[in-house]
C-alpha positions as CSV (number, residue, x, y, z in Angstrom):
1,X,13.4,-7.1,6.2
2,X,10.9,-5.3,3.3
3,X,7.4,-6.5,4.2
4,X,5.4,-7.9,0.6
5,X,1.8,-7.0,1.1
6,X,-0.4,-8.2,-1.9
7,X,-3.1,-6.1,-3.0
8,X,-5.9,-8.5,-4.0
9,X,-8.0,-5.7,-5.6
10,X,-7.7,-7.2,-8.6
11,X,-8.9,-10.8,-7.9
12,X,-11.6,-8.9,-6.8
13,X,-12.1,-7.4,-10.3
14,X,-12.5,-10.7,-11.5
15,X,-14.8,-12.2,-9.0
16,X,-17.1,-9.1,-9.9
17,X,-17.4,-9.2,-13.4
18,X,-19.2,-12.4,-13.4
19,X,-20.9,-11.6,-10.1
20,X,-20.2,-14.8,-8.7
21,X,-17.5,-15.9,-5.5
22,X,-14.7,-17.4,-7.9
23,X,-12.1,-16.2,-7.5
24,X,-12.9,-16.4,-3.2
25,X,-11.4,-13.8,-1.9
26,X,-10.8,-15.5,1.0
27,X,-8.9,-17.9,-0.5
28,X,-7.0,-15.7,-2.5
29,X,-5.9,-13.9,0.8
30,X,-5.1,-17.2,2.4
31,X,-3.5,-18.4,-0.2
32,X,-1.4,-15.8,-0.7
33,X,-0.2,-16.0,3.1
34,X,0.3,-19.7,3.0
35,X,2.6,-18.8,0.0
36,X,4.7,-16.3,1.7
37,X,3.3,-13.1,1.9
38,X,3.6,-10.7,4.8
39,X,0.4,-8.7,4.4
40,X,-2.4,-8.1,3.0
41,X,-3.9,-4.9,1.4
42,X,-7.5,-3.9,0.2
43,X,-8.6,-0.7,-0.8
44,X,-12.4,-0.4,-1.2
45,X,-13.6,2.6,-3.5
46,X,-17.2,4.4,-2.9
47,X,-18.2,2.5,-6.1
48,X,-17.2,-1.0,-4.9
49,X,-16.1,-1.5,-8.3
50,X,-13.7,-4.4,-6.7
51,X,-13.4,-4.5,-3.2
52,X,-16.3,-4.1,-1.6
53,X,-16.8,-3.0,2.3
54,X,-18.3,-6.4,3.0
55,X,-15.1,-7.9,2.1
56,X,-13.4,-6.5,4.3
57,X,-15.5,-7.3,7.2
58,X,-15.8,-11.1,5.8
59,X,-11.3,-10.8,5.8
60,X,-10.7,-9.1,8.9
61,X,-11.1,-12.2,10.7
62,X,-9.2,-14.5,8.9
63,X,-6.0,-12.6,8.1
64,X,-3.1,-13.8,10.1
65,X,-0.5,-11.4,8.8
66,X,-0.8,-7.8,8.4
67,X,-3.7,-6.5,7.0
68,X,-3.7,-3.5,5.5
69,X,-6.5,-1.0,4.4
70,X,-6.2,1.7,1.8
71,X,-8.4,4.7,1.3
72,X,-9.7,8.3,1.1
73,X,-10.6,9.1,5.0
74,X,-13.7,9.8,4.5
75,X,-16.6,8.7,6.8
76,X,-17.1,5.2,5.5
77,X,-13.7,4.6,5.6
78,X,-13.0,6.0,8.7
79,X,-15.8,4.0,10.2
80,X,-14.9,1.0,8.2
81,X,-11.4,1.0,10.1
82,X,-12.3,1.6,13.3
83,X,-15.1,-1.9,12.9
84,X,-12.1,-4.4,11.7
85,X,-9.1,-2.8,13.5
86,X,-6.5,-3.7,10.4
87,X,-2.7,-3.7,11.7
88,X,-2.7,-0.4,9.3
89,X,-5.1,2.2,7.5
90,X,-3.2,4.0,4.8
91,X,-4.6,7.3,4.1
92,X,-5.0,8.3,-0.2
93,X,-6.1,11.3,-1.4
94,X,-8.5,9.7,-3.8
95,X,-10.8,11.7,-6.2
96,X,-13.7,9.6,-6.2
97,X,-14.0,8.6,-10.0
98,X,-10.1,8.2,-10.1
99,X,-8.9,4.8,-12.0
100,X,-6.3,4.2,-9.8
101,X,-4.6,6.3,-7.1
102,X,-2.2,8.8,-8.5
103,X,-0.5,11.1,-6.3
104,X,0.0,11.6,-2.7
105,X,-1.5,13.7,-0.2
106,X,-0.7,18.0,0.1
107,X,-0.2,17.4,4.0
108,X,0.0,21.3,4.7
109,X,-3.3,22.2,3.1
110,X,-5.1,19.1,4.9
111,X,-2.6,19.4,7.5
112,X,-5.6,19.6,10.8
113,X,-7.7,17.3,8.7
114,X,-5.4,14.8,8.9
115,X,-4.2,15.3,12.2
116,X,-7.6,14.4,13.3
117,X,-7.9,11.5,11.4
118,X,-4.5,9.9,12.5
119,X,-5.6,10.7,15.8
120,X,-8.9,9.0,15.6
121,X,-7.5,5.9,13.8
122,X,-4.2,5.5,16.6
123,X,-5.9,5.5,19.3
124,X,-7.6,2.2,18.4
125,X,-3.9,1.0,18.3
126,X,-4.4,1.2,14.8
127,X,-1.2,2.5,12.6
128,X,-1.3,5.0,10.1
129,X,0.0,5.7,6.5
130,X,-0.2,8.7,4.7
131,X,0.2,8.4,1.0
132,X,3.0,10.7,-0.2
133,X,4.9,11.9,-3.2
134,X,8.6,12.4,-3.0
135,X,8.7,15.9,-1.4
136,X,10.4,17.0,1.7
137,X,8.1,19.4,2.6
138,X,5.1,16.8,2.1
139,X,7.0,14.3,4.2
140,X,7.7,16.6,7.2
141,X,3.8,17.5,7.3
142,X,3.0,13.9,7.1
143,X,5.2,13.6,10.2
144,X,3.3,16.5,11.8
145,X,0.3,14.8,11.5
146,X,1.3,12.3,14.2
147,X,1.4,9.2,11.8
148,X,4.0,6.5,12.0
149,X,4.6,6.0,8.5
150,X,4.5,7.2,5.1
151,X,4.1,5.3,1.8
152,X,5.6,7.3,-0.8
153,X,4.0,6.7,-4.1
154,X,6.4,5.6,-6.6
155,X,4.3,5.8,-10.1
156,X,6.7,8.6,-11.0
157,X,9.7,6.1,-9.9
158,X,8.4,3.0,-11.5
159,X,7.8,5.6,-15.0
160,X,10.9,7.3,-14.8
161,X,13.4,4.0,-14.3
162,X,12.8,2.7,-17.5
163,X,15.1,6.0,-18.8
164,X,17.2,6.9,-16.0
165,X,16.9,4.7,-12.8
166,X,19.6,6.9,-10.6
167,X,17.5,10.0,-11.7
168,X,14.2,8.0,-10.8
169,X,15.3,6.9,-7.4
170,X,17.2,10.2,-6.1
171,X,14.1,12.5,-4.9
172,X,12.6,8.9,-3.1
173,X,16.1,8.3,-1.7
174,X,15.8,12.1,0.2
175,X,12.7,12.0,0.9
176,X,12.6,8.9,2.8
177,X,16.3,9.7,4.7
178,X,14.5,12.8,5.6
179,X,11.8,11.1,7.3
180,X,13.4,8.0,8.6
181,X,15.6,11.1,10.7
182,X,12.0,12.6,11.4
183,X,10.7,8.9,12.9
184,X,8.5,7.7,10.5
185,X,8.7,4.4,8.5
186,X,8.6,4.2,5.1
187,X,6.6,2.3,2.9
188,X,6.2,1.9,-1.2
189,X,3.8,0.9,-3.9
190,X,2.3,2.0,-6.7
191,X,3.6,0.1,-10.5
192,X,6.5,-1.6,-8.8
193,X,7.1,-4.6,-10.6
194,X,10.2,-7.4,-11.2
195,X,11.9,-5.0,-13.4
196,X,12.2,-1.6,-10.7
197,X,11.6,-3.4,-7.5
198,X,15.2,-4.5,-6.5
199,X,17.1,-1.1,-7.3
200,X,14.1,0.4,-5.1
201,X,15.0,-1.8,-2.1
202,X,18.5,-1.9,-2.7
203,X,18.7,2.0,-2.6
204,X,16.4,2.5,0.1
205,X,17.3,-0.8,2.1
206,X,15.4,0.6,5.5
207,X,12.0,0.5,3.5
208,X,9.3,-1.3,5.7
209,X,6.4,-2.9,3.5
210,X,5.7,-2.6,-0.1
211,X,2.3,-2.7,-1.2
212,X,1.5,-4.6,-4.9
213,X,-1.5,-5.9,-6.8
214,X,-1.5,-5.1,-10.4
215,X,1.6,-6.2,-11.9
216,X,1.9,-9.2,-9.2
217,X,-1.3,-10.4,-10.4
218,X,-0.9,-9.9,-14.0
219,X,2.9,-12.2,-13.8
220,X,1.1,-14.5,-11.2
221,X,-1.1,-15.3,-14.9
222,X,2.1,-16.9,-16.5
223,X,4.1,-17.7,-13.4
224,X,1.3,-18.9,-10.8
225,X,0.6,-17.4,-7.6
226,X,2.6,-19.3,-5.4
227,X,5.5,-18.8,-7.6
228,X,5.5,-15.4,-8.0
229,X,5.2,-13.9,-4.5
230,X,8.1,-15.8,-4.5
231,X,10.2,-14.2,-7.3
232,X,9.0,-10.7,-5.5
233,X,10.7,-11.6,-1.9
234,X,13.6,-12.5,-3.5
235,X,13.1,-8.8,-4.9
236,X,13.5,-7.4,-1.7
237,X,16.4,-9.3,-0.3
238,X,18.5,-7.3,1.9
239,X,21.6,-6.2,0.4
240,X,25.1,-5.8,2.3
């Protein structure tokens, strides 16, 4: 079974432009469990400009499923992580005035930087994610680093199926048999949505988790909440 982890980011978007509590984050991540979710994901940026570190201290201790936090491993974030102990820290090469994050990391450049990070972050029991694009040489230094998963980012995918979906999906389909033989999971996210979300799974039926915010939250506007992490499970239904 693919795990849905919704990225409340965006609620938190909201909350912040009127600089009040509505929407509560903490409902918004309880609701979102009560309505079948598997995870949850945050992924606080140096400008706080929606999730900020408090929140993720106020969460940690009210998530019940998997909760999952995203972000450039720098010292904040490292010492962030190792405060709340998520189930997972996923590792992103973020710039830090990106808008959102857009490509994964170059493991054999920062291949001892990240080694010491994953380090760091497992031994707290803690798994870890590294961010990756499609590429075979990217995935087998992610493995290197001693991480137990990857999440390939799948913007290129989620642009590219709209013209072609068998081209879209063939690089992600290698890259993650390559590292399912090399022992790491694989996880997903970036623009997947109702329309590219079903061919992903169906193709790569041994993903682990996908990770989405943006496009869930924008349907969850017309559908409701409840309703829509709905139509995105049935999105990742295991096929024969």
């Amino acid at each position: 079974m693919t795990k849905l982890s919704v990225n409340i980011n965006k609620f938190a978007t909201l909350r912040n432009a009127r600089g009040a509590n509505n929407p509560n984050l903490l409902q918004v991540a309880q609701d979102c469990e009560r309505f079948g979710a598997e995870g949850i994901t945050v992924h606080p940026r140096p400008d706080e400009r929606h999730i900020r570190f408090q929140d993720v201290l106020d969460l940690k201790p009210f998530i019940t499923t998997e909760f999952n936090i995203e972000g450039n491993p720098n010292q904040r974030y490292v010492d962030l992580v190792l405060k709340t102990l998520p189930t997972q820290a996923t590792l992103v090469p973020d710039a830090e005035h990106v808008l959102t994050s857009n490509e994964g990391w170059d493991t054999l450049k920062y291949q001892s930087f990240l080694r010491e990070i994953v380090q760091t972050i497992q031994e707290k029991g803690i798994r870890v994610s590294i961010f990756v694009n499609p590429d075979i040489k990217m995935v087998e230094g992610a493995a290197q680093t001693g991480a137990k998963r990857i999440e390939l980012y799948t913007g290129t995918y989620a642009h590219q199926y709209l013209q072609n979906p068998t081209e879209a999906i063939s690089a992600y389909q290698t890259a993650a048999k390559v590292a399912q033989e090399l022992g790491l999971e694989v996880n997903a996210g970036h623009d997947l949505d109702t329309q590219n979300l079903s061919y992903l799974k169906k193709n790569i039926p041994f993903l682990a988790e996908v990770s989405i915010g943006h496009a869930l939250i924008c349907d969850a506007l017309y559908w409701g909440l409840e309703n829509t992490i709905q139509i995105y499970k049935r999105q990742l239904k295991d096929y024969e």
